[in-house]
C-alpha positions in Angstrom: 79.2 36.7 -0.5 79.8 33.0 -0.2 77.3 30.8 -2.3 76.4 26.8 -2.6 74.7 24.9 -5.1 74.0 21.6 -3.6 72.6 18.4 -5.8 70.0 15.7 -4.1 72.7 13.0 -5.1 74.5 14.5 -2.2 77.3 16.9 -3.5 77.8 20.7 -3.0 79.6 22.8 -5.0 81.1 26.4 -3.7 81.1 29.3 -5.3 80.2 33.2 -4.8 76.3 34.7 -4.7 76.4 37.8 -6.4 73.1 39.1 -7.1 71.3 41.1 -4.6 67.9 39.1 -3.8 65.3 38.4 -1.3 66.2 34.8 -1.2 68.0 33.0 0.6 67.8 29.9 -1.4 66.3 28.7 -4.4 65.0 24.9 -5.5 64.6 23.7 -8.7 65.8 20.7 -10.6 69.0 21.6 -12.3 69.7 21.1 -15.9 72.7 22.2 -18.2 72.8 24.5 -21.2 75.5 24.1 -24.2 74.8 26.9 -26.3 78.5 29.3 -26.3 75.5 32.1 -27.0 71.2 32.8 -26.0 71.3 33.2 -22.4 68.6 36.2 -22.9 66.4 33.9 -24.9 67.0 30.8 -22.9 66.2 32.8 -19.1 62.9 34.0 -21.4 62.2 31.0 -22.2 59.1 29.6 -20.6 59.8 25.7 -21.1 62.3 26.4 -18.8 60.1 27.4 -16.1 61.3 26.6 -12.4 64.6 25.3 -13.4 68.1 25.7 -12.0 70.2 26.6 -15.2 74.0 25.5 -15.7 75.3 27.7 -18.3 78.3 25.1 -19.7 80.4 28.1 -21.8 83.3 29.7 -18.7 81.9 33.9 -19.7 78.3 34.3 -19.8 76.8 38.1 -20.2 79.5 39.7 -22.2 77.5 41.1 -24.1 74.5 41.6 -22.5 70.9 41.7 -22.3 68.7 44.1 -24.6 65.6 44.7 -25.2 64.8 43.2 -28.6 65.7 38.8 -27.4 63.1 38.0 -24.8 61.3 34.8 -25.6 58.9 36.5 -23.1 57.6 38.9 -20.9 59.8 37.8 -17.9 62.5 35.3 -17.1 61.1 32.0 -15.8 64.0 30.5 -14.2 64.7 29.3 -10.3 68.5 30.3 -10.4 71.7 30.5 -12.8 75.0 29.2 -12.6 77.8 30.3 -14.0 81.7 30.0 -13.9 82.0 33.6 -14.5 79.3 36.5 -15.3 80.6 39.5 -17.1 80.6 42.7 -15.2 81.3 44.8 -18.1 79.2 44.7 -21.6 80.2 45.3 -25.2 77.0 45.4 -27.4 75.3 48.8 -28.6 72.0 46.7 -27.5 72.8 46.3 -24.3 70.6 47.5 -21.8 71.4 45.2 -18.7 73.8 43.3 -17.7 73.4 39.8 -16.4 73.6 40.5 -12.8 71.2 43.2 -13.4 68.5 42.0 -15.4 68.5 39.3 -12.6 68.1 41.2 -9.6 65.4 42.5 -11.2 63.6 39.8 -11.0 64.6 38.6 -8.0 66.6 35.6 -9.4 69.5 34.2 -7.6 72.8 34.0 -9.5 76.3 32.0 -8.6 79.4 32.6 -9.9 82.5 30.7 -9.3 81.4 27.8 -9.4 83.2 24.7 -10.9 80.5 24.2 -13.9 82.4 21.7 -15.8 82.3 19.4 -13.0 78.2 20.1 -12.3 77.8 19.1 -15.8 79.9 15.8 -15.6 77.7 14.9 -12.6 74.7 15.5 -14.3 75.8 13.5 -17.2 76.7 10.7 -15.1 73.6 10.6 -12.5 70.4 12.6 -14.7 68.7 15.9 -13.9 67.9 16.0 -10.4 66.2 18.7 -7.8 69.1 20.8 -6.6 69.5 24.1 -4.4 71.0 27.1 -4.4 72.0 28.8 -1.1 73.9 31.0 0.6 73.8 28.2 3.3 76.3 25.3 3.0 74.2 23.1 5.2 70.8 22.9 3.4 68.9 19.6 3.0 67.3 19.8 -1.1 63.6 19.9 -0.8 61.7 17.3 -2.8 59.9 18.5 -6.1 56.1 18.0 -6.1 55.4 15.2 -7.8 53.1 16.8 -9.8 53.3 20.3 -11.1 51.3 22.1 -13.9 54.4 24.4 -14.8 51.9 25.2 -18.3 49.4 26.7 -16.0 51.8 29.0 -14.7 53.1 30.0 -18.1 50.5 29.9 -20.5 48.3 33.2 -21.4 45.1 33.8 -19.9 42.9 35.1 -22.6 42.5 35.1 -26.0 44.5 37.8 -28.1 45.1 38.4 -32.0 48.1 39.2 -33.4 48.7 40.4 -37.0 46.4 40.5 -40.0 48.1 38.2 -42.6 46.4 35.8 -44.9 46.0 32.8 -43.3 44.3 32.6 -40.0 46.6 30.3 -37.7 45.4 29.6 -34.1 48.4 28.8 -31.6 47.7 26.8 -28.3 49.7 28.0 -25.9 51.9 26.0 -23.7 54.2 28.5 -22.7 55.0 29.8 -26.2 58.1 31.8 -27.2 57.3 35.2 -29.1 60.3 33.8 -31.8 57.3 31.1 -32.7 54.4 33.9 -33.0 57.0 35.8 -35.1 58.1 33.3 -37.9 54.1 33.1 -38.4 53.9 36.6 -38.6 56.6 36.8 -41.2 54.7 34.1 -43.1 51.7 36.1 -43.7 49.5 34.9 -40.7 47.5 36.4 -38.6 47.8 34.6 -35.3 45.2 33.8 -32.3 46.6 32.7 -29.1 44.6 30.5 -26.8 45.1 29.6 -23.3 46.4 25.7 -23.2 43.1 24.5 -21.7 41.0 26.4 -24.0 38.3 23.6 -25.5 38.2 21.9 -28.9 34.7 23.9 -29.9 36.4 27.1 -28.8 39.4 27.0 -30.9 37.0 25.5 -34.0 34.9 28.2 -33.6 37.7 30.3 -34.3 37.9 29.5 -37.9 41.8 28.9 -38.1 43.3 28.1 -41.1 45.7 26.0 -39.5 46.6 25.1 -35.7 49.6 25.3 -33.9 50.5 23.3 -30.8 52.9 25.2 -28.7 56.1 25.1 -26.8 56.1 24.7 -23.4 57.6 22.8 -19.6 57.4 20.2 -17.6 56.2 16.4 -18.1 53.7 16.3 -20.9 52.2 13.6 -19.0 51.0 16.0 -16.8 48.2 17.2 -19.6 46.5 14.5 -19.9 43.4 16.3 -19.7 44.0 18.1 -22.7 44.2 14.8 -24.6 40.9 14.5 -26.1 40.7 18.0 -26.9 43.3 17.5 -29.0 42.4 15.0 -30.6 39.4 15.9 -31.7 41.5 19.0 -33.1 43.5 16.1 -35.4 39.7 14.8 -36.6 38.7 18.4 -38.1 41.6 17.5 -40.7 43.3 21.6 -39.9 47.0 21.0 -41.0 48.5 20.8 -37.7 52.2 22.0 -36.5 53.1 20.8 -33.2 56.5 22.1 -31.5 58.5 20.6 -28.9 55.7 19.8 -26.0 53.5 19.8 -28.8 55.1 17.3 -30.3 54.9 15.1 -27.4 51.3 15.3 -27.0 50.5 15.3 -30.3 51.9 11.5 -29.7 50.1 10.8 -26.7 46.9 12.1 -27.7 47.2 9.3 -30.7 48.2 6.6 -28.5 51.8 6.9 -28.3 53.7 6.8 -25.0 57.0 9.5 -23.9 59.8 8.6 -21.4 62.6 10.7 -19.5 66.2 11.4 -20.6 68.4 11.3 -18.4 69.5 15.0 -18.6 67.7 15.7 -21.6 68.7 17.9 -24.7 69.6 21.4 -24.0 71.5 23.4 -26.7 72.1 24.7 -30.3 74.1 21.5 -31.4 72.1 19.2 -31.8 72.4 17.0 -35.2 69.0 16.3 -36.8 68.5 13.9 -39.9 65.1 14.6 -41.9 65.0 11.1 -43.8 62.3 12.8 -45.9 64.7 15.4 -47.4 67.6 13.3 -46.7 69.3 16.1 -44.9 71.6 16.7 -41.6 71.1 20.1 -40.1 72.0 21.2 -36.8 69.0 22.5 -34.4 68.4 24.1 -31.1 66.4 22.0 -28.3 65.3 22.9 -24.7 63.3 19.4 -23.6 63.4 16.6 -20.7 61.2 14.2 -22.5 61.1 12.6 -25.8 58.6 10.2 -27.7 59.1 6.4 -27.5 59.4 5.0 -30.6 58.0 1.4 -29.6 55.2 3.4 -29.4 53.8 4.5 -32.2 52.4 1.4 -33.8 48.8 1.7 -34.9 49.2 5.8 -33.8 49.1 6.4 -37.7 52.3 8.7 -36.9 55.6 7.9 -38.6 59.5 9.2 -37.6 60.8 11.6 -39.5 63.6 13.6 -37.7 66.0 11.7 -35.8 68.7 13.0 -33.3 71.7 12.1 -34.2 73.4 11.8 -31.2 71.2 9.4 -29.3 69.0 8.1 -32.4 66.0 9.8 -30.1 62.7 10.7 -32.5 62.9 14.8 -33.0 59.7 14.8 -35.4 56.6 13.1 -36.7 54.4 13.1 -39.6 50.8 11.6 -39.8 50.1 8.9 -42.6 46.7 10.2 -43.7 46.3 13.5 -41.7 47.8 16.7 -42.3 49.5 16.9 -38.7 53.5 17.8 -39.2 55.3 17.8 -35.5 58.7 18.8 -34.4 61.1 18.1 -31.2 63.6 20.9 -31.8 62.9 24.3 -32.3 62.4 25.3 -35.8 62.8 29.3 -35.0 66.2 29.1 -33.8 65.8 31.8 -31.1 68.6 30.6 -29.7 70.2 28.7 -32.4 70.8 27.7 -36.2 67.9 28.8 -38.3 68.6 25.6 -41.0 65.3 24.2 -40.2 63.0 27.0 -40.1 61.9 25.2 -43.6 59.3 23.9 -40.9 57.0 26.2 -40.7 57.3 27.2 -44.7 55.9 23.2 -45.3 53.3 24.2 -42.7 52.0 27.6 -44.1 52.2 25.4 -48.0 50.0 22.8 -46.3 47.7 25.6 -44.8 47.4 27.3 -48.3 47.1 23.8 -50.2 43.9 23.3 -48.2 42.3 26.9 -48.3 43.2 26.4 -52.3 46.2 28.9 -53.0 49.8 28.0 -54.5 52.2 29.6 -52.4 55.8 27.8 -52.3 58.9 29.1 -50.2 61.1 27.0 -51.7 
């Protein structure tokens, strides 16, 4: 069956709709993904919640979805785009192919579709809301202007995981289970808490140390979570913020964020940590990024810069123990050459509860 993916700049692209769904159409705004592998871990992936997903390599599927990858309990996209989608699988994992594991969740997927030249519009004109239809002549909708995506992803009570040494409470944001699982190899146990759980709450918790999660949409959006955080940084727990965490770990100090233009989607991006003096390549999944002009009298410092646009990809406090991150340091999908992250977080947690423990 004929399919359309049509941009709110105005162009429509052809292509065919071969997943059996209840929809007619799907909106979302549309964003590209560079990564030749991860399309399990990336549809998972709860950052990209209510997103229209360009997959940029021509054969997506080949081998597969299993059952071991998911970032989460469900995929959280609005549609998937692909030049071609393989019918057939070749992985002893595989339980599902592409096409299937979408219908299954009712989620729309085109095929045939000239990808290279979506992504060169994007490039040229930003991220934008786009539909997909099985309608050529289809107006885009407008996305609400504002949209709590992290309610719609984040857990809604409190649960335990593990029953390592140090206690390490995770806010979640819409957290992937690759984060939960490098603190579970570390020796943690772990305590989710819902995003908007309260300052006194997660104290009460007695962590160790505190993660800020993962998770979509415009960090701006939180502001109400501001304070709470804050007041998280004055209890002096070492502190580990990833990716939306790291954004509102700036803005809770007094530091400002801003749009890319089509933002940083991948497992090639080129990272330079100035404190080790070292270029590693990282996977990132994020629209917004910290403004540097910012960040005077936040007490935070740069340390990670990408280098592709010189955009800040991490932060360290001057006198607190608050470590945060723009990539993704457990590499699910991705390099794994800076999951040395979370080993200087865990040292920081044991230096503070007293014990010498080095994973160097």
């Amino acid at each position: 069956m004929g399919g359309f993916l049509k941009l709110s700049s105005g162009e429509t692209f052809s292509g065919e709709w071969i997943s059996e769904t209840s929809k007619e159409n799907s909106t979302g705004e549309i964003v590209f993904f560079t990564g030749m592998t991860g399309f399990q871990e990336v549809l998972t992936d709860p950052s990209y919640k209510d997103q229209i997903i360009v997959f940029t390599y021509p054969l997506i599927g080949n081998y597969g979805i299993n059952e071991e990858d998911f970032e989460s309990g469900k995929p959280h996209v609005a549609g998937v785009v692909v030049y071609e989608a393989a019918d057939e699988v070749f992985h002893y994992q595989s339980k599902f192919t592409l096409k299937q594991y979408l219908e299954k969740w009712d989620i729309p997927l085109l095929e045939n579709v000239d990808t290279r030249g979506v992504v060169k519009l994007i490039r040229d004109k930003g991220s934008m809301p786009a539909v997909m239809s099985k309608q050529q002549q289809l107006e885009v909708p407008s996305l609400p202007e504002k949209d709590n995506k992290v309610q719609k992803v984040s857990i809604e009570e409190t649960t335990t995981i593990g029953k390592g040494k140090q206690h390490i409470v995770v806010v979640d944001f819409g957290c992937k289970k690759s984060i939960i699982k490098a603190l579970l190899d570390r020796d943690c146990q772990v305590t989710m808490v819902p995003y908007n759980t309260t300052a006194e709450k997660i104290i009460s918790l007695k962590p160790d140390g505190i993660l800020l999660s993962n998770g979509p949409g415009d960090p701006k959006e939180l502001t109400g979570e501001l304070e709470k955080i804050k007041k998280l940084f004055l209890t002096n727990f070492p502190i580990l913020g990833i990716c939306l965490g790291h954004q509102l770990t700036a803005l809770a100090l007094g530091g400002n964020t801003k749009k890319l233009a089509f933002g940083h989607r991948g497992a090639n991006h080129p990272v330079r940590d100035s404190q080790r003096n070292e270029v590693f390549m990282s996977s990132q999944n994020h629209s917004y990024v910290v403004d540097e002009q910012s960040l005077t009298s936040t007490g935070l410092s740069t340390r990670f810069h990408n280098l592709h646009d010189n955009s800040i990809e991490g932060l360290v406090h001057q006198t607190l123990p608050i470590l945060t991150v723009q990539f993704h340091p457990e590499a699910n999908p991705g390099p794994s050459d800076s999951e040395y992250i979370f080993d200087e977080f865990i040292e920081k947690v044991n230096a503070k509860n007293g014990r010498v423990v080095s994973y160097a």
